[in-house]
N, C-alpha and C positions, 0 to 999 in steps of 0.2 A: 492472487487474489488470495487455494491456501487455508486459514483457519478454518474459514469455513465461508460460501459465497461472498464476498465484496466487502469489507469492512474498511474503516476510513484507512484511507494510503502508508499516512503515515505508523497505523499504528499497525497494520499490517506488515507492514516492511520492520519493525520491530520485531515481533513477533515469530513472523515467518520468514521474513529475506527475498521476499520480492518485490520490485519496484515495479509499475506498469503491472499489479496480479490483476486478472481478470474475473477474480471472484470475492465475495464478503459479503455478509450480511452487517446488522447493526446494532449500538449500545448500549447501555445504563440511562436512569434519571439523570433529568437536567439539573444539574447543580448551579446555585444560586451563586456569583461573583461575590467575596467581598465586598462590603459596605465601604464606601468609599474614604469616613474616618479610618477604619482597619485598614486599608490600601497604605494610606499614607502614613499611619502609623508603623505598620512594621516594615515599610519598605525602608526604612529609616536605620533600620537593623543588620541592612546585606549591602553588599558592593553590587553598582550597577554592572550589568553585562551588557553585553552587545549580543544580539541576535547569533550572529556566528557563535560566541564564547556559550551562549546558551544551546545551541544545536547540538556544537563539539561536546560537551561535555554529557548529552544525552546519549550521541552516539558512544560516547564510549563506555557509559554504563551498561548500556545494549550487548554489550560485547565482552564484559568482562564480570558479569556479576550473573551468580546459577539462582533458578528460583521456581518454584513450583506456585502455580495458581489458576482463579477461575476466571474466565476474562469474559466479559458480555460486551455486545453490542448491542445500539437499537439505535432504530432511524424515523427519523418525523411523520413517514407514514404508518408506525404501529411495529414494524416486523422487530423482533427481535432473534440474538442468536446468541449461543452460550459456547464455550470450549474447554477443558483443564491442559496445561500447555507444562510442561517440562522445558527445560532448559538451563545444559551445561554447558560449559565451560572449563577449556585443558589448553592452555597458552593459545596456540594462533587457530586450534580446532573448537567448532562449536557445532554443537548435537540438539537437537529439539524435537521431541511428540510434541503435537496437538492431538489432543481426542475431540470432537465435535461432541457437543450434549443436546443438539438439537436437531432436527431434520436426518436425514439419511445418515445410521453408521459411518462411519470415516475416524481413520487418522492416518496423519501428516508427518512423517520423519523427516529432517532435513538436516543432513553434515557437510556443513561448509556450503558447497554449491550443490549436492545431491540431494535428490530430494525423490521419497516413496513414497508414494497414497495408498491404503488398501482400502478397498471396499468389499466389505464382508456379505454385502446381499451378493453381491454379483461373483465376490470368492476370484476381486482382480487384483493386481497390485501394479499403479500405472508407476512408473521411473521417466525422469526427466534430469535437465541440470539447468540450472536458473545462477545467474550471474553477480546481479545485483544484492549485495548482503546487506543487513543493519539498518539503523534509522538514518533516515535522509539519504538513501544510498547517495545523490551525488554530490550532496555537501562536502564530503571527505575527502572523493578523490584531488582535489585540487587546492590549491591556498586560492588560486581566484575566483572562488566563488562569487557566484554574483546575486546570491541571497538577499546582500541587504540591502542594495539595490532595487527589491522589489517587494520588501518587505523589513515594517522595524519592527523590535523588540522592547517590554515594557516589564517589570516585575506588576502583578497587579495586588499581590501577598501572600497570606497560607492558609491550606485548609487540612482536610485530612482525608486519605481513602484507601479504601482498607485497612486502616488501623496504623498508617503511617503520616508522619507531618509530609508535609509536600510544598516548594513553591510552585504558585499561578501563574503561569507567563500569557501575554497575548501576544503573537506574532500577527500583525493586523498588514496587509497589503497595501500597495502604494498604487493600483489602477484595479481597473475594473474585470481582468484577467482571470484573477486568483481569487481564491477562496479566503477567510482568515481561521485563527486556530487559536485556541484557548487549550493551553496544556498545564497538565499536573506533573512534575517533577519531584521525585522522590528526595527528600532535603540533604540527606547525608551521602546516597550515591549519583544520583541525578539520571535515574532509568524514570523511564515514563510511564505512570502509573495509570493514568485516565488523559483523554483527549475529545476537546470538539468543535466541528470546523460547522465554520458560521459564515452564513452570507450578507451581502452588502447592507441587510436591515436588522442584523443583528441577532437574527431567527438562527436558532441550532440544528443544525440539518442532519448531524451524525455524532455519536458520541460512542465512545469507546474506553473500557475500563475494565480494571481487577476490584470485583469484588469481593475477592479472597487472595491473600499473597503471602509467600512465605519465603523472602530471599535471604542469601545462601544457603539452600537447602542444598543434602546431602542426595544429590542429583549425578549418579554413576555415568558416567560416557559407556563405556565398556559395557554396561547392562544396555543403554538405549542402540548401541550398536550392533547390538545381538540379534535387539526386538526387528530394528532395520532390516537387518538380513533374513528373517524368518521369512521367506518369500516361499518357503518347499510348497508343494499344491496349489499355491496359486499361480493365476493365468498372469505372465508376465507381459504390460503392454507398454511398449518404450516410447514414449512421447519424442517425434524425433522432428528437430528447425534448423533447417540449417542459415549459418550464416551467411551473410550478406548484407549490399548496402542499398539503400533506395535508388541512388543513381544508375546499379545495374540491372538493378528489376526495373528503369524507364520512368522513374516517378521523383519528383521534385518539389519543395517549397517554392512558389514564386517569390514572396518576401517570407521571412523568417517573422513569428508571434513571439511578442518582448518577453526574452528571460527564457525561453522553452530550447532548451537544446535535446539535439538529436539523442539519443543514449545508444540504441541498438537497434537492428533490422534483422528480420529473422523470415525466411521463406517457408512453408511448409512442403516437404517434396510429393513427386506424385505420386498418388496411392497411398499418401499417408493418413489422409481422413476421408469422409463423405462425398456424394456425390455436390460437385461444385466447389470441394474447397484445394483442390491440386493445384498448386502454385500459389497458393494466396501468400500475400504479404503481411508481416505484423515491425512497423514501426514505432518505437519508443522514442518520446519524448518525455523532460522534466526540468522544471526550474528548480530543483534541488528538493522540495517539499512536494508539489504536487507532480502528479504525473497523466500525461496521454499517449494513446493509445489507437495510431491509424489501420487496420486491418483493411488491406484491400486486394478484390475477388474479381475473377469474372463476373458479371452479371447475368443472372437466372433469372426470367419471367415468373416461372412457377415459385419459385424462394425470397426472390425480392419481391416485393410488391410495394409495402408501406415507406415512405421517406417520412422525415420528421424528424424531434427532438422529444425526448424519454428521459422523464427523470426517478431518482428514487433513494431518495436521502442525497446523500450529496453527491451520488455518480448520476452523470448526465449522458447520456448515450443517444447519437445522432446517425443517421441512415440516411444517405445520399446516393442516388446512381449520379455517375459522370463517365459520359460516352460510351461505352464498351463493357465498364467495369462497376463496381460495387463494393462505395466505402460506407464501412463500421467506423466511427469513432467513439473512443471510450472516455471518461477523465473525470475525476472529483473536481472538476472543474464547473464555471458558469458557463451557460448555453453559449453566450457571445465567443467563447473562446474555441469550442467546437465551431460553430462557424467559422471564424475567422482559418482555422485551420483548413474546414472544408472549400471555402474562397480562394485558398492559396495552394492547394495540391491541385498538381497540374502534370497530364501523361508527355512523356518527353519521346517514346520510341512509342 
């Protein structure tokens, strides 16, 4: 989730390299679309792409261009959140601060798959290793994506933010599933500049943006890996998941939700956190853009209590007991989609 609690998925996973984070807050002012003369007048001007050629070309900005800037969120009920994020670039290695500028002290290091948090109230430094890198983490791994499948792509024209031209793309979804997304694309590298996912009536539920950027900037690896390691005096706490797959923790999809594949499953061991959470499961799923997020526990009386569905910008968080146990589902997803997932998890052992 990372910058800083829960910000939109995708611009998260930019930023920070986790797919499925469990944390973010949210963006910038809604920005006005292109007038629809100006759409068709400059779209007039670019070769059309396809949804994939638009993705690829984001992710690989994401990955290959260093930049210093200030990146806000905000979300439809008011919250907003702020960061200044670092980020370099040294062939197949890539280094990132985040510093939070809002709520509780934090920042965020993350090289390749490693990733350090300090918090300085508490004088902890938590370590973990997160898998999932870059925008769209699952887009990349495969030429079969099945992106467009469930989702087209459209130029809508140009605007500008932070001080850069940018094209507008809308990745608009093909069921009632997904989310859609309106993104700013930086014109000459194609790293993503601002982002915001929109629901079926057109309401902007998260927005996400630099409002200050400075790319290629003179962003040292070697200094940021220094700052990484400066762990001396603080209390080291190792976020520790091991792998696994749902099948051997007992739990299965009965039908499979169109487009959503599994990504990873991760068990937490015992004695690794709080009371009631030894053995829990955390399953990832994504259709390349969004992602969820089934977390499931024993069932506590005293800790469960509320079922329901929660929303808050565009993460929708649903709480369901079934039998014995006690699912979390997470996902920038529409409520139907948390349903349907909770409909179809089903205990097999």
């Amino acid at each position: 989730m990372e910058i800083f609690p829960r910000t939109s998925f995708i611009m998260a996973a930019l930023l920070t390299g986790g797919a499925a984070m469990a944390q973010a807050e949210e963006a910038l002012v809604l920005a006005q679309a292109p007038a629809h003369g100006q759409q068709a007048s400059s779209a007039a001007h670019y070769p059309e792409r396809s949804v994939s050629e638009w993705l690829l070309r984001m992710h690989e900005a994401s990955k290959l261009r260093s930049y210093i800037g200030t990146f806000v969120v905000l979300s439809n009920n008011g919250s907003m959140s702020s960061a200044r994020i670092w980020h370099a670039c040294e062939g197949d290695q890539q280094v990132e601060r985040v510093e939070s500028l809002t709520g509780a002290p934090r920042s965020t290091f993350r090289r390749n798959n490693e990733v350090v948090t300090f918090l300085p109230e508490l004088r902890v430094a938590r370590t973990e290793k997160r898998e999932s890198l870059g925008l769209f983490p699952n887009l990349i791994k495969s030429s079969d994506s099945s992106i467009p499948d469930f989702y087209s792509a459209r130029r809508l024209g140009g605007d500008r933010v932070a001080g850069f031209a940018a094209d507008v793309v809308q990745l608009a979804p093909k069921d009632n599933l997904r989310y859609g997304y309106r993104i700013w694309s930086e014109r000459k590298s194609g790293l993503v500049v601002k982002l915001q996912t929109i629901d079926a009536d057109g309401t902007v539920l998260e927005q996400a943006a630099f409002s200050e950027l400075q790319l290629d900037a003179p962003v040292r690896i070697d200094k940021l890996n220094q700052m990484m390691s400066a762990t001396e005096g603080w209390r080291i706490e190792k976020a520790e998941a091991l792998k696994t797959t749902a099948a051997a923790e007992g739990w299965h999809l009965k039908s499979a939700i169109a487009g959503f594949k599994p990504i990873n499953c991760y068990k937490r061991p015992v004695g690794a956190g709080g009371a009631g959470s030894d053995g829990a499961i955390h399953w990832i799923f994504s259709d390349g853009l969004a992602a969820v997020s089934l977390f499931v526990e024993q069932y506590d009386a005293k800790r469960h209590a509320q079922e329901g569905i929660f929303a808050s910008g565009a993460t929708q968080t649903l709480t369901r007991r079934i039998q014995d146990w006690w699912l979390t589902a997470v996902g920038e997803v529409p409520s139907q989609t948390l349903n349907a997932f909770a409909q179809s998890l089903e205990r097999r052992k």
